[in-house]
C-alpha positions as CSV (number, residue, x, y, z in Angstrom):
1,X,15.4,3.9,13.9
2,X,16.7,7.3,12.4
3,X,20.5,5.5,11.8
4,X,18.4,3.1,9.4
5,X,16.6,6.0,7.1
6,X,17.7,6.5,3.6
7,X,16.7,8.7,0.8
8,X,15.0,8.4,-2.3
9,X,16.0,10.8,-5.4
10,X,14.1,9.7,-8.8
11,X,15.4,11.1,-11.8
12,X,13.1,12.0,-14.6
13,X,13.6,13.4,-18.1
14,X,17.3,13.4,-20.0
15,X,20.0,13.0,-17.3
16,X,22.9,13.9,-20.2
17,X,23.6,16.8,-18.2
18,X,24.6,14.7,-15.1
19,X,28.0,13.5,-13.9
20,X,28.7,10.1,-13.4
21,X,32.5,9.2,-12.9
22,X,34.0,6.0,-15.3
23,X,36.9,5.5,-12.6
24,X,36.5,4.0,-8.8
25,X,38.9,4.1,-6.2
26,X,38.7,1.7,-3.1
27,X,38.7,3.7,0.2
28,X,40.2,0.9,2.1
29,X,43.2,1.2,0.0
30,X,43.4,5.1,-0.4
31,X,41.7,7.1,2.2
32,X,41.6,7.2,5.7
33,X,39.4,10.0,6.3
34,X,36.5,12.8,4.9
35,X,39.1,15.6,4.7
36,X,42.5,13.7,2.9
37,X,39.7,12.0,0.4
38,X,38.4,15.3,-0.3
39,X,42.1,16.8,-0.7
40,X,42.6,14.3,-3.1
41,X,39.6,14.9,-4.9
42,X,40.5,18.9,-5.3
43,X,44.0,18.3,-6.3
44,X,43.5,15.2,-8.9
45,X,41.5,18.2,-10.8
46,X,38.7,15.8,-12.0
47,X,34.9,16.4,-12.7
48,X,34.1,13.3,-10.6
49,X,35.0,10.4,-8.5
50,X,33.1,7.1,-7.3
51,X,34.7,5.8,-4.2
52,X,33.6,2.3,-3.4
53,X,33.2,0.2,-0.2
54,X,33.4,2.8,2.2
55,X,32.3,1.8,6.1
56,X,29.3,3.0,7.6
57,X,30.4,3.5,11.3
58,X,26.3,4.1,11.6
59,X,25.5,0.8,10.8
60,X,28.5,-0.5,12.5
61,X,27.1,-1.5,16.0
62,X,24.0,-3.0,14.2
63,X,26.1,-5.0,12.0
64,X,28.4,-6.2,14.0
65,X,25.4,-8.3,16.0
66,X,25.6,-10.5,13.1
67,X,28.9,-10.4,11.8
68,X,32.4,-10.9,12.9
69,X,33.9,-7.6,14.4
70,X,36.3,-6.3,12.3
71,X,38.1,-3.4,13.9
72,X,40.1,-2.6,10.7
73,X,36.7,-1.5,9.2
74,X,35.5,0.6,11.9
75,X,39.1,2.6,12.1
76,X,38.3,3.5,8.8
77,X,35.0,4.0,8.0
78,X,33.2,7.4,8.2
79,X,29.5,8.9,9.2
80,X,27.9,9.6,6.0
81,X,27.0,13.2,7.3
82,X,30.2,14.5,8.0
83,X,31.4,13.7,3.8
84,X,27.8,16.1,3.0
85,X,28.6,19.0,5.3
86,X,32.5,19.0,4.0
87,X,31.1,18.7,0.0
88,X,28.8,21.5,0.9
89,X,31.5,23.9,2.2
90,X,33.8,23.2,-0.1
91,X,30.9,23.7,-2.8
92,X,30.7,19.8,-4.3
93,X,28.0,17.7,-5.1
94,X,28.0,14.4,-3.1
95,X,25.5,11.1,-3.2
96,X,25.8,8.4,-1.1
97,X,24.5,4.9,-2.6
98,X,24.4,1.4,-2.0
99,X,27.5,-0.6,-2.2
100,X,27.8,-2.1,-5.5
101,X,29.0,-5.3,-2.9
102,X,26.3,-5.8,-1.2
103,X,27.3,-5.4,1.8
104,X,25.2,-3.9,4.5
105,X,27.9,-2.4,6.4
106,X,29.3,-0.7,3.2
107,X,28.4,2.1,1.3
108,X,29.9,3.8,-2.2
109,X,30.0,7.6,-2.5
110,X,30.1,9.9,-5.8
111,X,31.7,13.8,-5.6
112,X,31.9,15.8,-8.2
113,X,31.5,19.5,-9.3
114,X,28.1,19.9,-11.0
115,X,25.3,17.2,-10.0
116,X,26.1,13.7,-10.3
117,X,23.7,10.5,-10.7
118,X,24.3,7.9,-8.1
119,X,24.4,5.1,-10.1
120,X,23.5,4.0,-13.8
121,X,20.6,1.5,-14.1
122,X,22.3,-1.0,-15.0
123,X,24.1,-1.7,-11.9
124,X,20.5,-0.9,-9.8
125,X,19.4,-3.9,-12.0
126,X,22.1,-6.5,-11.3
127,X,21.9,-5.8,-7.3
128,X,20.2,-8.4,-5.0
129,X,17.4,-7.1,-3.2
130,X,18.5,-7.1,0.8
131,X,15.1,-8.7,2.1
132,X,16.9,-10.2,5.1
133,X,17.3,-6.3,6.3
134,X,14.0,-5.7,5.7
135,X,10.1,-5.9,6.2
136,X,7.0,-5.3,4.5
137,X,4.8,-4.1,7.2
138,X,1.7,-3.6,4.6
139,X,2.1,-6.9,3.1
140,X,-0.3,-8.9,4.8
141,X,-3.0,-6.7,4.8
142,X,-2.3,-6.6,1.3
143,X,-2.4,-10.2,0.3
144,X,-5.7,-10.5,2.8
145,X,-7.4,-8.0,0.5
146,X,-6.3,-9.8,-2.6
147,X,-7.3,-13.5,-1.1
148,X,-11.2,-11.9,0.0
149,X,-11.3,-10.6,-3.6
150,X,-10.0,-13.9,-5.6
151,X,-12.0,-16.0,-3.0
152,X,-15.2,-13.6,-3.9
153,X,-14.6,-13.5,-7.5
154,X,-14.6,-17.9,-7.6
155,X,-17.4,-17.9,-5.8
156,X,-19.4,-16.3,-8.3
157,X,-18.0,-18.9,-11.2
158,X,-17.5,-22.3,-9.7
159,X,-19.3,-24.9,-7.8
160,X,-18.4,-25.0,-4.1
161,X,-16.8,-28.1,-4.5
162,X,-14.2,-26.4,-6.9
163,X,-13.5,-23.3,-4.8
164,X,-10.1,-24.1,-3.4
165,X,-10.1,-24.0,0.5
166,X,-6.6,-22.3,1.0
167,X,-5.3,-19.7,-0.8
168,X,-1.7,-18.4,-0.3
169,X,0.0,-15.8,-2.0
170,X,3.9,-16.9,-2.9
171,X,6.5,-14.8,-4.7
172,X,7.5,-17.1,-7.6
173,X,6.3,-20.1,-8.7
174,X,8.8,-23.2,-8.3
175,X,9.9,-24.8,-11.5
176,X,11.7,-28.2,-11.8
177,X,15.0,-27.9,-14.0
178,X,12.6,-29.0,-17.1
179,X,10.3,-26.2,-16.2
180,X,7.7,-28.0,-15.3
181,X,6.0,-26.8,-11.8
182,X,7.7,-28.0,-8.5
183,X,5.1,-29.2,-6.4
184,X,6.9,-30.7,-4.0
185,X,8.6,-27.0,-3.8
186,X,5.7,-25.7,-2.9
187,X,5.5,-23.9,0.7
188,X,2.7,-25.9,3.1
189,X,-0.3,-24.0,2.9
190,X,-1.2,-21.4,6.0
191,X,-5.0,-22.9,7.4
192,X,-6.0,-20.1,9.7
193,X,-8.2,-21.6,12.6
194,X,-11.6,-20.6,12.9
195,X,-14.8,-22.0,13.9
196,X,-16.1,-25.1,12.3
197,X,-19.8,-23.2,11.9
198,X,-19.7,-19.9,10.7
199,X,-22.1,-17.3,12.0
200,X,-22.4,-14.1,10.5
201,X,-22.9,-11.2,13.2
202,X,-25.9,-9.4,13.6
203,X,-25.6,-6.8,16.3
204,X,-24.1,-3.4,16.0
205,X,-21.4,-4.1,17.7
206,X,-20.5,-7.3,16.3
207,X,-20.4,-6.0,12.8
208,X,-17.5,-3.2,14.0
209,X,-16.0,-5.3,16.0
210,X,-15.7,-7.8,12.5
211,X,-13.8,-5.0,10.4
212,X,-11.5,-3.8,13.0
213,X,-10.3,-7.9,13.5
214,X,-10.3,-7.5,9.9
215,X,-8.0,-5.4,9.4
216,X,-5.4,-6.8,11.6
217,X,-5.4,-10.1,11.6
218,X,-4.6,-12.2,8.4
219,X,-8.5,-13.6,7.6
220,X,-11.0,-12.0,5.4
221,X,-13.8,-13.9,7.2
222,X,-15.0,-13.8,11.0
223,X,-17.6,-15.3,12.6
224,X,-18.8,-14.7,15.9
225,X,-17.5,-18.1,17.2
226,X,-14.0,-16.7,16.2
227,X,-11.5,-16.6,18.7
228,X,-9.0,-13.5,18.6
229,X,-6.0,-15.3,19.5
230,X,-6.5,-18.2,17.7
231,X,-6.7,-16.0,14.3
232,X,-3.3,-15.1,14.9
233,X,-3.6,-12.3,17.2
234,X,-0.7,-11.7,20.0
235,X,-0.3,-8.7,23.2
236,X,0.6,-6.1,20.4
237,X,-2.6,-6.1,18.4
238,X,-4.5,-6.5,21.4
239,X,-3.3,-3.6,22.2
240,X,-4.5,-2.0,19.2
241,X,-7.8,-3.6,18.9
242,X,-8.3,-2.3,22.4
243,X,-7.3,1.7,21.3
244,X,-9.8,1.0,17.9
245,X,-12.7,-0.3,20.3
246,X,-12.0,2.6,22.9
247,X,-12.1,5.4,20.2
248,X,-15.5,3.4,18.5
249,X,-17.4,2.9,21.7
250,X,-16.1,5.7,24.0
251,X,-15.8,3.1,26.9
252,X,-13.1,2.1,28.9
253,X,-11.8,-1.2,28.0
254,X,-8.6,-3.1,28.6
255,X,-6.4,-5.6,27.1
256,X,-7.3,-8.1,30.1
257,X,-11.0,-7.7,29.3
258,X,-10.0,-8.4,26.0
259,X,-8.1,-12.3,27.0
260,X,-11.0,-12.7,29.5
261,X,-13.9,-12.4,26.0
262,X,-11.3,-13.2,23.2
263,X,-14.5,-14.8,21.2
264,X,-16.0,-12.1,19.1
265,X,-19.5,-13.3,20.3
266,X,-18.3,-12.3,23.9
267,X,-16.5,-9.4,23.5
268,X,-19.3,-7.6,21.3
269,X,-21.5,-8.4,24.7
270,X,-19.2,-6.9,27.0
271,X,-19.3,-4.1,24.8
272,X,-23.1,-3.5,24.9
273,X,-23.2,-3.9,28.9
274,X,-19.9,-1.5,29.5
275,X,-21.8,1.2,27.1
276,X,-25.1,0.9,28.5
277,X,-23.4,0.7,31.7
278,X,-21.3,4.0,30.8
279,X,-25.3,5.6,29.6
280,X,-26.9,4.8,32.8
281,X,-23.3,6.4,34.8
282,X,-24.3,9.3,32.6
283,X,-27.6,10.1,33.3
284,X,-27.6,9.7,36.8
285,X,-25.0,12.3,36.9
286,X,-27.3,14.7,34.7
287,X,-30.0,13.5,37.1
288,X,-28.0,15.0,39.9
289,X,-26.5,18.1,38.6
């Protein structure tokens, strides 16, 4: 995972006193390694440089699953490491960036000799953001919290025959060329399957075992009758829910007990019988001792 980790530098405050270079230069056409680019760079005597499309050979591997290989590209490209440590000998300021193409295997690169911003606004502004190389791991739990709130905050103002009974969170709202809103653009709404009669829980361990399903599976409601799988849960958040019970309970629990009670109802009672079974272990040992 470390070959996909970038940093972050924010600039705050009057950035007059940075470098920022008005000429580029095209490494595939110039350079063919770190050392003749940074040659070129002391000899041409200028405060800066912005060298553009430069190969990742990091990334190459990675991208190359979905692309066509192109050897050309990997002959030339360089390790963005190996351009920092020669900069830092030599006493220059280098910042790697995102290509200005958009190209995932691609990145442009700015050395200069006093610091140097990466890239104007501007340009940050007109780039497409690469969601297909990306995730938003917090983003459901997110959007659940939002949905319990807007479901809770209707239920205190309208009838229940104008709550809605879906609720899905979308990114933009489709529009038909007159403006007017696209319904038939409109993504199918998500119906998570749960019980057809709700029952609230009323043990102890019922109510924990709600807020751990809660928080990772994508409802803001559980009844008892609820199954785990069914709410959308798969091996991984078994495992999970297993570790959360485990550290909860103290008891010894595993993902098969889990499949074999997925209801919430019947996992809450294994619960109760493995920890008063795990009580009585206990004090007969004290008993013997």
């Amino acid at each position: 995972m470390n070959q996909f980790r970038y940093d972050v530098t924010l600039y705050t405050g009057d950035l007059s006193g940075y470098t920022y270079p008005s000429e580029e230069i095209d490494w595939q056409d110039y350079f063919y390694s770190p050392q003749q680019l940074i040659r070129f760079f002391q000899e041409s005597r200028r405060n800066a440089i912005y060298v553009k499309n430069i190969t990742n050979v990091r990334l190459n591997e990675s991208v190359n699953v979905t692309t066509t290989n192109n050897a050309d590209l990997i002959l030339k490209g360089i390790h963005p490491a190996s351009i920092y440590q020669l900069c830092e000998r030599e006493g220059l300021y280098c910042v790697a960036t995102w290509s200005k193409s958009n190209k995932p295997e691609l990145f442009d690169l700015i050395i200069a000799d006093k610091p140097c911003i990466s890239h104007p606004k501007q340009i940050y502004e007109n780039l497409p953001v690469p969601t297909e190389l990306a995730n938003e791991p917090l983003k459901v739990r997110l959007t659940c919290d939002y949905v319990a709130r807007l479901s809770a905050y209707l239920k205190q103002y309208l009838p229940s025959y104008m709550q809605p009974a879906v609720i899905r969170i979308i990114s933009e709202i489709p529009l038909t060329t007159q403006g007017k809103l696209d319904y038939k653009a409109l993504p199918e709404p998500i119906v998570i399957k749960t019980s057809s009669h709700y029952q609230a829980p009323s043990t102890h361990a019922e109510k924990v075992l709600v807020d751990l399903w809660k928080n990772l599976l994508p409802v803001y409601q559980v009844g008892v009758s609820d199954n785990f799988f069914d709410l959308g849960g798969h091996s991984l958040l078994a495992v999970q829910l297993v570790h959360k019970i485990k550290e909860q309970f103290n008891i010894d629990i595993c993902v098969s007990d889990l499949q074999q009670n997925p209801t919430l109802q019947a996992l809450a009672a294994y619960i109760d019988r493995a920890t008063e079974e795990s009580a009585k272990a206990t004090k007969e040992l004290s008993q013997l001792d």
